[in-house]
Short mmCIF file of the C-alpha atoms (twelve columns), coordinates in Angstrom:
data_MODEL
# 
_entry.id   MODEL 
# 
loop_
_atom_site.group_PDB 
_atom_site.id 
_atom_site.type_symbol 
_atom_site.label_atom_id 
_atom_site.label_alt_id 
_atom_site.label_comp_id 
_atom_site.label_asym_id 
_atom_site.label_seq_id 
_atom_site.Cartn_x 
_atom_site.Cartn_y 
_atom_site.Cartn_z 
_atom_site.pdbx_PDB_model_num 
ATOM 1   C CA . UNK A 1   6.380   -0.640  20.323  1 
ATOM 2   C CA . UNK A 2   3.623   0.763   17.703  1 
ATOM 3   C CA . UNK A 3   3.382   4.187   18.003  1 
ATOM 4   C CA . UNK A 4   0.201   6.964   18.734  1 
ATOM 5   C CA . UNK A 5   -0.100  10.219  16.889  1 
ATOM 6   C CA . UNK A 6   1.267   13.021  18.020  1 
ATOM 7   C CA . UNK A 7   -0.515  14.711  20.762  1 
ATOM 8   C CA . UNK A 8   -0.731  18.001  19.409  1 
ATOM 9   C CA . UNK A 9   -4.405  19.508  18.483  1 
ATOM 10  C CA . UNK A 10  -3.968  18.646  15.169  1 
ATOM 11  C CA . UNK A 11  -3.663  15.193  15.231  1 
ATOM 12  C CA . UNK A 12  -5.824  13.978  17.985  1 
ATOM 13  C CA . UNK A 13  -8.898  16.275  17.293  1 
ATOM 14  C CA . UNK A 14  -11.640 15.565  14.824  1 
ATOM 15  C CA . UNK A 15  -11.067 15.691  11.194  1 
ATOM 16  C CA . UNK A 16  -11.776 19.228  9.050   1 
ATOM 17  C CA . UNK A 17  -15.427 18.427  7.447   1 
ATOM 18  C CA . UNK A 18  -14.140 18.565  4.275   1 
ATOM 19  C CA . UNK A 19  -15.530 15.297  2.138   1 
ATOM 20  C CA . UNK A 20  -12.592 12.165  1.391   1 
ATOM 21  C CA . UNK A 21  -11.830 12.391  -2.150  1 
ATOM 22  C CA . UNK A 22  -13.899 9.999   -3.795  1 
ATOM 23  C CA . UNK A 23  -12.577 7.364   -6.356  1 
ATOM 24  C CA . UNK A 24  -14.182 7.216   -10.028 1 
ATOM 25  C CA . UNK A 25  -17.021 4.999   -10.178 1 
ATOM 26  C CA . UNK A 26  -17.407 2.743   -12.635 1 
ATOM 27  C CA . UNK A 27  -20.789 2.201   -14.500 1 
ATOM 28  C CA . UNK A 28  -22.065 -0.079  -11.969 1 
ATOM 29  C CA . UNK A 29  -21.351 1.341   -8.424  1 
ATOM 30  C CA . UNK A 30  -18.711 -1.340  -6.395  1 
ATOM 31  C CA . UNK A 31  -19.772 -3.540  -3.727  1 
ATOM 32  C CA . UNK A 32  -18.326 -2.398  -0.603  1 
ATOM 33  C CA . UNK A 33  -18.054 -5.112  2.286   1 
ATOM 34  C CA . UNK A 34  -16.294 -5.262  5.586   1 
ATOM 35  C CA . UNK A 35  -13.121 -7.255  6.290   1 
ATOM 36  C CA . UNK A 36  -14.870 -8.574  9.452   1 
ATOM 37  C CA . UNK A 37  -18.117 -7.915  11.063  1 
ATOM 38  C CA . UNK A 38  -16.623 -7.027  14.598  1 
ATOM 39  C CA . UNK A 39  -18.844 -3.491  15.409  1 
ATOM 40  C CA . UNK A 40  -16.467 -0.338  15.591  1 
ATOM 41  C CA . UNK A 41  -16.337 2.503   17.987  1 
ATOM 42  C CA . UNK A 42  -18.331 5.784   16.448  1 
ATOM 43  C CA . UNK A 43  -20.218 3.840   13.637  1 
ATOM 44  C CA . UNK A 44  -21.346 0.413   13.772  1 
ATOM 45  C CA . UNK A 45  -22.967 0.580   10.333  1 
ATOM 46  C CA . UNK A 46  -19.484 1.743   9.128   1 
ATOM 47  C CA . UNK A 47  -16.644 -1.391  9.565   1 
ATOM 48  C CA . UNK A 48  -13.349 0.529   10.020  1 
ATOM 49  C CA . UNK A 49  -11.410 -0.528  6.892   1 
ATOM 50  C CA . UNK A 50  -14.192 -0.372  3.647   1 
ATOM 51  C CA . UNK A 51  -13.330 -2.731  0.666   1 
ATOM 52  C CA . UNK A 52  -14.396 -1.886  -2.796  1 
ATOM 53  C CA . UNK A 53  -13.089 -3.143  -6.480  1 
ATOM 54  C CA . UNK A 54  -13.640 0.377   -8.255  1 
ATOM 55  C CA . UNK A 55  -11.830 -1.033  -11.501 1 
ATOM 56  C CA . UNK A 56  -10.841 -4.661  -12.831 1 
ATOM 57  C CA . UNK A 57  -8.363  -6.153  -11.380 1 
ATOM 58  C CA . UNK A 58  -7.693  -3.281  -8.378  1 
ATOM 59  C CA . UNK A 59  -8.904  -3.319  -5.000  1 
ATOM 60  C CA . UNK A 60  -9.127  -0.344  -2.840  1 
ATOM 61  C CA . UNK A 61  -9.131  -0.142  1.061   1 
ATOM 62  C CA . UNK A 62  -10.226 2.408   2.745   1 
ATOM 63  C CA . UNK A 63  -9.087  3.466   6.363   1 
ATOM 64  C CA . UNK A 64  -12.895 4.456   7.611   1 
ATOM 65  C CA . UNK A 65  -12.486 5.687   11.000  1 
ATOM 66  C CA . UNK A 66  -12.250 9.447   10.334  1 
ATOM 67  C CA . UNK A 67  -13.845 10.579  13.692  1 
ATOM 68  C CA . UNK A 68  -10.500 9.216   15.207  1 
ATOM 69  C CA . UNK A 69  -7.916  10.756  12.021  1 
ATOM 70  C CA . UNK A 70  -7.986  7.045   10.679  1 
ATOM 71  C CA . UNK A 71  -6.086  5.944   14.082  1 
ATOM 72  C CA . UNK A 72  -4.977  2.334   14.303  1 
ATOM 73  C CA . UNK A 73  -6.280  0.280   17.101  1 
ATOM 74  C CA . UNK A 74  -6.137  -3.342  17.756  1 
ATOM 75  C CA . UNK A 75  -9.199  -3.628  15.505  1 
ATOM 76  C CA . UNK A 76  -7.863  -1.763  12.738  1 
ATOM 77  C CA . UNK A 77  -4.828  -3.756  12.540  1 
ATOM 78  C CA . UNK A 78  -6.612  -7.212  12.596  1 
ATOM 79  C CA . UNK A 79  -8.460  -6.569  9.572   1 
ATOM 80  C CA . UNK A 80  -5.556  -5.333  7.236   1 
ATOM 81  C CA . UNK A 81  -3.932  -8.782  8.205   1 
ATOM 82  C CA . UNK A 82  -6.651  -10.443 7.239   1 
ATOM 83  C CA . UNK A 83  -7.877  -8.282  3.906   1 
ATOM 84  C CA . UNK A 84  -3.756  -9.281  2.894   1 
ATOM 85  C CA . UNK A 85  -4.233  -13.184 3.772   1 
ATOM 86  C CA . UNK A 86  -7.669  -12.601 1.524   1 
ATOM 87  C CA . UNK A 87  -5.916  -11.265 -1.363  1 
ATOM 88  C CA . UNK A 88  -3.068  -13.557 -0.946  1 
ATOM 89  C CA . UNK A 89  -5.815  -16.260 -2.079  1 
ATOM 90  C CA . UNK A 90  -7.105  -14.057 -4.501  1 
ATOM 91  C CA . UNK A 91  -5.407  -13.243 -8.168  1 
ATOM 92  C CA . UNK A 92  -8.316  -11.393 -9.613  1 
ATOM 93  C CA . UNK A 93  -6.901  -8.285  -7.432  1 
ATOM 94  C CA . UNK A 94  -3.148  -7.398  -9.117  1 
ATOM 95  C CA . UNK A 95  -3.508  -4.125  -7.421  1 
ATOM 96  C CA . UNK A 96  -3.860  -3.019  -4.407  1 
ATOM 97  C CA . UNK A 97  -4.502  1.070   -3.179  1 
ATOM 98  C CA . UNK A 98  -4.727  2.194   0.502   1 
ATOM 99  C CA . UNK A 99  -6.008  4.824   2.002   1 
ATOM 100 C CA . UNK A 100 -7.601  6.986   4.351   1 
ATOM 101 C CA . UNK A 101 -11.174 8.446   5.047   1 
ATOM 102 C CA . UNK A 102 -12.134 12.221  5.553   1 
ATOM 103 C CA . UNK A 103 -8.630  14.033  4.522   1 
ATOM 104 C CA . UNK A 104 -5.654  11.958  6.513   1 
ATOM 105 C CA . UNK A 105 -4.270  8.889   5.640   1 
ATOM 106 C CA . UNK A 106 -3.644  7.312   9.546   1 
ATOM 107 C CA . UNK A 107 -2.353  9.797   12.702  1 
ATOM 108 C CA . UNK A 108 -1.114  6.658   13.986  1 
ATOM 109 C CA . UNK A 109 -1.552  4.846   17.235  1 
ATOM 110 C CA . UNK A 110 -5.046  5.499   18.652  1 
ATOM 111 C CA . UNK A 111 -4.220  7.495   22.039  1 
ATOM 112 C CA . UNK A 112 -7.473  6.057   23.909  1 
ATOM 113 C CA . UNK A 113 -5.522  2.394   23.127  1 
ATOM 114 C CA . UNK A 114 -2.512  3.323   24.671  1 
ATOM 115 C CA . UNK A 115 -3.521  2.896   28.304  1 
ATOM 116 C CA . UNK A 116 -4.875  -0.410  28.143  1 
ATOM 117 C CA . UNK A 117 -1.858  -1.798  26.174  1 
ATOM 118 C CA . UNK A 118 0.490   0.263   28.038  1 
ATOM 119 C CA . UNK A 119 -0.659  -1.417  31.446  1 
ATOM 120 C CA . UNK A 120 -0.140  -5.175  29.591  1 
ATOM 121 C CA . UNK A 121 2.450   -7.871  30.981  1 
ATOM 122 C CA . UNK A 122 5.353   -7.633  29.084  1 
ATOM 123 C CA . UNK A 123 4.785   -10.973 27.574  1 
ATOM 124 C CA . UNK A 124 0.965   -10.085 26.429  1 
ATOM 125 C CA . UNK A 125 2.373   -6.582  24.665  1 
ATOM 126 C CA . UNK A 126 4.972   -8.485  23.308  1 
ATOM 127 C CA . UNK A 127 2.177   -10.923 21.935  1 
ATOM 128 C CA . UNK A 128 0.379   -8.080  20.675  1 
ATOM 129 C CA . UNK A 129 2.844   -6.684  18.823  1 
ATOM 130 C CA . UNK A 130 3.649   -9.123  16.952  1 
ATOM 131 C CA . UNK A 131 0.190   -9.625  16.121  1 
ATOM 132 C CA . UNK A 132 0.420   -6.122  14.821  1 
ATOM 133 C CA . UNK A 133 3.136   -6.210  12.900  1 
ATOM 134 C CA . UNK A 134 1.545   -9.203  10.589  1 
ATOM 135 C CA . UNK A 135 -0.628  -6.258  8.979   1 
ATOM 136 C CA . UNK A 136 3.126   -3.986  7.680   1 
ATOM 137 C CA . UNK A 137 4.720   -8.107  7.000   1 
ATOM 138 C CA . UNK A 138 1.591   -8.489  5.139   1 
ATOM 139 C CA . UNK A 139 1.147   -5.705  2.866   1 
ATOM 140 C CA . UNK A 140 5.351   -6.314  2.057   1 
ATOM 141 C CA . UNK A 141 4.531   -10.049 1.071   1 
ATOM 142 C CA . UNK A 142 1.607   -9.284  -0.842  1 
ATOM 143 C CA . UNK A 143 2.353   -10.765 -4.772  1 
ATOM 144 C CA . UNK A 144 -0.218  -7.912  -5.521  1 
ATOM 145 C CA . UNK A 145 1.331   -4.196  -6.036  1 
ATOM 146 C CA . UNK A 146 0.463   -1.785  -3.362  1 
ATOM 147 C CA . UNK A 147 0.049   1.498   -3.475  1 
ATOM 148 C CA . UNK A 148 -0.259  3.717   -0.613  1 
ATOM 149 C CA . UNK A 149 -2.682  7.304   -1.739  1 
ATOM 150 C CA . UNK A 150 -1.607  9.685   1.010   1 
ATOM 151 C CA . UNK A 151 -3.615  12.794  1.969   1 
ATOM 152 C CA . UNK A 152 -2.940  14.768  5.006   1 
ATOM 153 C CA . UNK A 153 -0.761  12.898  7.761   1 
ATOM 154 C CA . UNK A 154 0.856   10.280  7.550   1 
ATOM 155 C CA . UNK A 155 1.778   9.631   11.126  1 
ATOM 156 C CA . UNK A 156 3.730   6.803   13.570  1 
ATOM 157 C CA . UNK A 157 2.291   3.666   12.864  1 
ATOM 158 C CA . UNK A 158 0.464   5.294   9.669   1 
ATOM 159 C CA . UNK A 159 3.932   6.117   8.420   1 
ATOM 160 C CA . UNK A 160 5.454   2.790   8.746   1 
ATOM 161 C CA . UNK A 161 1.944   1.441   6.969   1 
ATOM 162 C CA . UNK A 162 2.648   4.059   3.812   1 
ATOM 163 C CA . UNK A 163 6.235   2.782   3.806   1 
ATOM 164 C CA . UNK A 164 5.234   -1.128  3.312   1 
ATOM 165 C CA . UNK A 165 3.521   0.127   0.168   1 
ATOM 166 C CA . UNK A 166 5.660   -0.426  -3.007  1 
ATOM 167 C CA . UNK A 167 4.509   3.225   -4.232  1 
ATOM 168 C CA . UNK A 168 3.129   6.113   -2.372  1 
ATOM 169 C CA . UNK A 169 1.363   8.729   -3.982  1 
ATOM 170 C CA . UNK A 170 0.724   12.072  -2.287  1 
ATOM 171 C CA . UNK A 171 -1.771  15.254  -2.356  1 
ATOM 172 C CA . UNK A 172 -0.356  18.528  -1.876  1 
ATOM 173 C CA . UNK A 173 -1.044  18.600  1.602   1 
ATOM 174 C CA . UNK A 174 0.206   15.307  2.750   1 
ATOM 175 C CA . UNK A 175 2.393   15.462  5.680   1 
ATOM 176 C CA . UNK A 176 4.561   12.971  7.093   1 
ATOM 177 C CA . UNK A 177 6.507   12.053  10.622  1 
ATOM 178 C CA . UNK A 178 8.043   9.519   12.633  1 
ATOM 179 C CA . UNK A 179 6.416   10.623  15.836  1 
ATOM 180 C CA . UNK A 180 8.056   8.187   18.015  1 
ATOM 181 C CA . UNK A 181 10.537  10.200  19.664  1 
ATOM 182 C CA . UNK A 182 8.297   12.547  20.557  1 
ATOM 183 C CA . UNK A 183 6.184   10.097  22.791  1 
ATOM 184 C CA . UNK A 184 9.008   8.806   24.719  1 
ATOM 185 C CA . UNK A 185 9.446   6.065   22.329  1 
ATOM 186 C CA . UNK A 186 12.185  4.401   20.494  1 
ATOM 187 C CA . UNK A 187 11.760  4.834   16.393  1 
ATOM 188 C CA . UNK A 188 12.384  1.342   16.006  1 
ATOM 189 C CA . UNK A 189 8.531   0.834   15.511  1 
ATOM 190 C CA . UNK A 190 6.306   -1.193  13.074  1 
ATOM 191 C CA . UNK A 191 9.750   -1.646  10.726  1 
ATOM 192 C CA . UNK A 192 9.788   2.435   10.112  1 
ATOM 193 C CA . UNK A 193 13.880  1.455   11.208  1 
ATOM 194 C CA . UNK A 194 14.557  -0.718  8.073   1 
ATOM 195 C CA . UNK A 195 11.947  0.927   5.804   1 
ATOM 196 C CA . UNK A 196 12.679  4.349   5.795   1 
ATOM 197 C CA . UNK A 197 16.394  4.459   5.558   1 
ATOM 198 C CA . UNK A 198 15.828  2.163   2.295   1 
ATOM 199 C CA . UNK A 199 13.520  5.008   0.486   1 
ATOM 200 C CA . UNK A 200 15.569  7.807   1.400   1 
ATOM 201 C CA . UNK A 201 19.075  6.801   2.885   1 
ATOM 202 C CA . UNK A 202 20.229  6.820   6.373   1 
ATOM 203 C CA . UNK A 203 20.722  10.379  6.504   1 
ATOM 204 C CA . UNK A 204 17.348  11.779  5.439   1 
ATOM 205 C CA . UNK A 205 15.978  8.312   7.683   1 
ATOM 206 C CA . UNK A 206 17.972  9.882   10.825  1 
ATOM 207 C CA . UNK A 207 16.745  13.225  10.463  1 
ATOM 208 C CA . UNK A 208 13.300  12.503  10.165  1 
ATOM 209 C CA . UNK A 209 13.856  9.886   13.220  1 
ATOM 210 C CA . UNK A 210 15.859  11.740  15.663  1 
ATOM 211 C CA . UNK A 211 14.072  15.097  15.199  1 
ATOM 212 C CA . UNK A 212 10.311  13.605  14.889  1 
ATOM 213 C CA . UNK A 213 9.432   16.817  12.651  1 
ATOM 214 C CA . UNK A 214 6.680   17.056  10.029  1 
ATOM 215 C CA . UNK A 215 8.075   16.346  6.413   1 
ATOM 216 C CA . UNK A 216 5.517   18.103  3.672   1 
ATOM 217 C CA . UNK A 217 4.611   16.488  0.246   1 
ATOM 218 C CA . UNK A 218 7.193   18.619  -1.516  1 
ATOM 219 C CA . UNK A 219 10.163  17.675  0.302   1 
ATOM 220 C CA . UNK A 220 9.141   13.966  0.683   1 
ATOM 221 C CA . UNK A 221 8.971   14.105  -3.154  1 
ATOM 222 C CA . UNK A 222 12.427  15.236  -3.293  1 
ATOM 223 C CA . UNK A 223 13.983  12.657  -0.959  1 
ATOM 224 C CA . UNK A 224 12.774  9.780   -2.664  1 
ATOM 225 C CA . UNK A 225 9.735   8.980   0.049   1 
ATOM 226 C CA . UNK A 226 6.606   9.320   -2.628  1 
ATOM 227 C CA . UNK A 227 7.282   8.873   -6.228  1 
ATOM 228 C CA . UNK A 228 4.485   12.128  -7.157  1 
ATOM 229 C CA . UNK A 229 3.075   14.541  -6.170  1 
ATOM 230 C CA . UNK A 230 -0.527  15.105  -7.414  1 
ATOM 231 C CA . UNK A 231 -2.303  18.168  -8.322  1 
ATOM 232 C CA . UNK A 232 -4.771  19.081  -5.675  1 
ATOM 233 C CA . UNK A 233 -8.097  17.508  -5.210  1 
ATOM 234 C CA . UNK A 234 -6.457  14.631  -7.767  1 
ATOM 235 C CA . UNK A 235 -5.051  11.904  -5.608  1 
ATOM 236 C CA . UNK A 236 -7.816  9.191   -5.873  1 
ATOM 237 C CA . UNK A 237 -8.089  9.506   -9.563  1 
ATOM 238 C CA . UNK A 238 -3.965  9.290   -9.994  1 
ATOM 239 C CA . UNK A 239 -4.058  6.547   -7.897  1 
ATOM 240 C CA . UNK A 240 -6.501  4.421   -9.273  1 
ATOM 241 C CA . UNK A 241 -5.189  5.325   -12.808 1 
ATOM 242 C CA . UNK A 242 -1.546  4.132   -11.570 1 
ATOM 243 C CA . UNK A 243 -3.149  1.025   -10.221 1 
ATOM 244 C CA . UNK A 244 -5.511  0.710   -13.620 1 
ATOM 245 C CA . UNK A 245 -1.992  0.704   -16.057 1 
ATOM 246 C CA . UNK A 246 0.084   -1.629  -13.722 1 
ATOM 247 C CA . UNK A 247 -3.156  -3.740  -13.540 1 
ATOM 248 C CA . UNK A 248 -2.737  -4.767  -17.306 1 
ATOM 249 C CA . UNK A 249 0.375   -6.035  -17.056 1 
ATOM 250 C CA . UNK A 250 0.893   -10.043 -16.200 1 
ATOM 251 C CA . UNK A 251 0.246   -10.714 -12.957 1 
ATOM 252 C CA . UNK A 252 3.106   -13.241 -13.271 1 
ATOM 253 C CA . UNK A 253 6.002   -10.790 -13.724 1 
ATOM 254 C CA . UNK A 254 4.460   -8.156  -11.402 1 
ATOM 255 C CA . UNK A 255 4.993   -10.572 -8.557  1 
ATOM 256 C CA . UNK A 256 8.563   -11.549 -9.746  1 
ATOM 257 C CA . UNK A 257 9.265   -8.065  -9.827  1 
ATOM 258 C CA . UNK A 258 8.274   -7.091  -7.058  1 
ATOM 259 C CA . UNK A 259 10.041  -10.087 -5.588  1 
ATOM 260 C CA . UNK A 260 12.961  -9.585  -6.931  1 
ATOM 261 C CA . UNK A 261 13.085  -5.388  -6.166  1 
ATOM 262 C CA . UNK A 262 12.744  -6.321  -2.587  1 
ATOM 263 C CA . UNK A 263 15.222  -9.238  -2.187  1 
ATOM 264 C CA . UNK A 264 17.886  -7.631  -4.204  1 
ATOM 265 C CA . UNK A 265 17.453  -3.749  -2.248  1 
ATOM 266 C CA . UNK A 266 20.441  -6.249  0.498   1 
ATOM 267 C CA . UNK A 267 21.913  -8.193  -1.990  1 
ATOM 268 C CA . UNK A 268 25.628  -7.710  -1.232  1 
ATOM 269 C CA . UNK A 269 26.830  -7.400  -4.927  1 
ATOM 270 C CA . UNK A 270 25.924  -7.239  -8.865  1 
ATOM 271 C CA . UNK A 271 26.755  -11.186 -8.974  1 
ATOM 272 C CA . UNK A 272 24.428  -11.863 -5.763  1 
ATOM 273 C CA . UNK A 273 21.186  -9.740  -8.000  1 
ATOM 274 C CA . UNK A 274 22.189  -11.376 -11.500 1 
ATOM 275 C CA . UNK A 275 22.045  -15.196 -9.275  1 
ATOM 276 C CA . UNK A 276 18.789  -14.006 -7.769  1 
ATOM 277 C CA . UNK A 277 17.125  -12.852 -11.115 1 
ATOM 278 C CA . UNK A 278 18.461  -15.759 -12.894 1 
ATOM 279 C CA . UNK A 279 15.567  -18.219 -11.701 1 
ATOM 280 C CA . UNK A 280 13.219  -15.500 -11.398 1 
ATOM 281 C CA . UNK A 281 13.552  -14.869 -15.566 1 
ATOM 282 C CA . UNK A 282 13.068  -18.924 -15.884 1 
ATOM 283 C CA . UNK A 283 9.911   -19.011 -13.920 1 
ATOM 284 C CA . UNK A 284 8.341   -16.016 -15.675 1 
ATOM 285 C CA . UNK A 285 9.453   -17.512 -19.068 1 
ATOM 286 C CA . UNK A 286 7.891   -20.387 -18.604 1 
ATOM 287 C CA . UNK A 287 4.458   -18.424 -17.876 1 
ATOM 288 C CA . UNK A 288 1.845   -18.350 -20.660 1 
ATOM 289 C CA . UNK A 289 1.841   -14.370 -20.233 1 
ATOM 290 C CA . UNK A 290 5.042   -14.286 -22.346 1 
ATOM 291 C CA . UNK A 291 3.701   -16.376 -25.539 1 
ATOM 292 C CA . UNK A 292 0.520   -13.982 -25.223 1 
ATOM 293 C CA . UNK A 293 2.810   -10.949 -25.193 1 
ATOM 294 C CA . UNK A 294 4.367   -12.288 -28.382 1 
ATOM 295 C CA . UNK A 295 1.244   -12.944 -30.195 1 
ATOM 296 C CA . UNK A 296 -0.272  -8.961  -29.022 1 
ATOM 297 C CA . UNK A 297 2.872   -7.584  -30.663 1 
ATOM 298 C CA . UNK A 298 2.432   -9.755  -34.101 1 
ATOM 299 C CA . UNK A 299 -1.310  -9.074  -33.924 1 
ATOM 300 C CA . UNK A 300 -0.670  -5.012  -32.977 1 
ATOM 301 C CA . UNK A 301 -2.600  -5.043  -30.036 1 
ATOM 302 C CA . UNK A 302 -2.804  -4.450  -26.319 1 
ATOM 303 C CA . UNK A 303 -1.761  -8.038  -24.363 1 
ATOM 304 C CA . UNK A 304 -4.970  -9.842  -22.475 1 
ATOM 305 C CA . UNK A 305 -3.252  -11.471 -19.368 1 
ATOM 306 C CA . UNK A 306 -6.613  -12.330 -18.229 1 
ATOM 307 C CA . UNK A 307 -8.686  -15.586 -18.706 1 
ATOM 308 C CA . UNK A 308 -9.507  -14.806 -22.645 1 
ATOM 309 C CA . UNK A 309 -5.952  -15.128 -23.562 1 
ATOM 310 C CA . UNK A 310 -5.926  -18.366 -24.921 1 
ATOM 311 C CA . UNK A 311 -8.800  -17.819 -27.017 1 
ATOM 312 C CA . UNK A 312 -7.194  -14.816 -28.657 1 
ATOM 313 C CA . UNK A 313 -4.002  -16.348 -29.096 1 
ATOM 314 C CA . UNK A 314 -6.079  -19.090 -31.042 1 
ATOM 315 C CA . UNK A 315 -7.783  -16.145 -33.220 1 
ATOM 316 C CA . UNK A 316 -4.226  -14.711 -33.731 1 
ATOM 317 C CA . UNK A 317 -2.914  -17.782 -35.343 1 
ATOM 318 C CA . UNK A 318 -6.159  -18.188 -37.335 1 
ATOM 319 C CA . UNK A 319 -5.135  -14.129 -38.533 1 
ATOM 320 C CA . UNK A 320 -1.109  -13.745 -38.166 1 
ATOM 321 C CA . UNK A 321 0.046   -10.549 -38.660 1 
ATOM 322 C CA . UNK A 322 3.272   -8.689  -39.909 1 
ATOM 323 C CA . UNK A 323 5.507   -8.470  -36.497 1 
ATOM 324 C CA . UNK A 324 7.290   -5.824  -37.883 1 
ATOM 325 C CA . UNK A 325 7.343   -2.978  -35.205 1 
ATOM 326 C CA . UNK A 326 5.648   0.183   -35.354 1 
# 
């Protein structure tokens, strides 16, 4: 069952007033639209998850309900299923970065919500739940990288949602906890049960599980759960950088690879992997990204996996090069 934030003061009162960290702008300000035009609790003028394309080829989503600590509710959760079925259909976006409004990243199950769904036939929570679970089997299946910029807590439901991401970035003050045991629940929630234990190993997984304590930035760095820490006030700028440098390379092989990462994590031996990647290599060899990769190394310059490439391949031949490496 998806999980509310803990019920402590902390997590269930209003954010500090402290301004989100803002990401660079570029020299013409992004448009910012809705997922879906359904009207949200506090702000109506504000749709809970904001959409923006700060730099070429990244997209950045927003958690915007900050009154609430970025809690999910049913609403939440429909509109990251549907922003991943929109990028799905898009391959402008190779990137994709998630976060939160106002200082948290998501305290997890909105506790006004869990009444209402608590009361629900079986049958009709089951429904839901599944329904719920598209938006974690979404961001997982995305081709597009994801990367999840956590500030603050990271909490139940917003936990599992920072684990689906293929990279998390923290500030210095991001926290993080499987809450579910301390609701009465089981952990086995929103796939936290098969995604943790794969970042940090069943022990660390069980730990955090059983006990349902806070794990800071530091120590999640250590166990494997975020791949950096940033300085502070620098997580939106890391982030965006991160996504900005995996962003330029071919969209072909970043979807392979991350393919490929997540089918061999269970593969039950070296031969299993090398049989997997096999294929995978054939596909992405077959892509034009690798003759333009050749013809950036003759030339000395950066690859263009973008629409020009065939045009400066064409100017490359006009011009060859030396391809003797620097």
């Amino acid at each position: 069952m998806t999980t509310p934030p803990e019920t402590t003061p902390p997590e269930t009162t209003a954010p500090e007033t402290t301004a989100p960290e803002a990401a660079p702008a570029d020299t013409t300000p992004p448009e910012t639209t809705p997922v879906r035009t359904a009207p949200v609790d506090s702000a109506p003028s504000e749709p809970a998850l904001l959409v923006s394309r700060p730099r070429p080829g990244v997209a950045l989503a927003v958690l915007n309900r900050p009154d609430r600590r970025n809690a999910l509710n049913e609403d939440l959760f429909a509109r990251l299923t549907e922003l991943c079925a929109g990028l799905r259909a898009d391959p402008s976006v190779r990137v994709l970065v998630l976060t939160g409004a106002g200082g948290t990243f998501c305290a997890g199950y909105d506790l006004d919500e869990v009444g209402r769904i608590a009361a629900l036939p079986p049958l009709e929570l089951l429904a839901l739940l599944h329904r719920q679970a598209e938006a974690i089997t979404g961001l997982r299946a995305l081709p597009q990288t994801v990367i999840a910029a956590v500030d603050g807590a990271a909490v139940g439901a917003g936990l599992s949602l920072a684990l689906a991401a293929d990279l998390r970035l923290a500030a210095p003050g991001a926290r993080f906890r499987a809450s579910f045991v301390k609701m009465g629940l089981s952990g086995g929630d929103m796939g936290a049960s098969w995604l943790l234990p794969r970042l940090t190993g069943l022990g660390f997984a069980s730990d955090m599980m059983l006990s349902g304590r806070f794990v800071a930035a530091d120590e999640a760095l250590a166990r494997g759960l975020v791949s950096r820490v940033t300085a502070p006030g620098e997580l939106s700028d890391a982030a965006l950088a991160l996504a900005v440098e995996i962003a330029a390379n071919s969209p072909v092989s970043l979807a392979l690879t991350k393919q490929v990462l997540q089918a061999n994590t269970d593969a039950a031996s070296l031969e299993t992997a090398l049989e997997r990647e096999a294929p995978l290599q054939v596909v992405a060899a077959r892509s034009p990204d690798v003759q333009e990769a050749v013809a950036a190394f003759r030339a000395r310059r950066a690859p263009d996996f973008g629409g020009g490439a065939a045009d400066r391949r064409h100017a490359d031949g006009a011009n060859p090069r030396p391809a003797t490496p620097s």
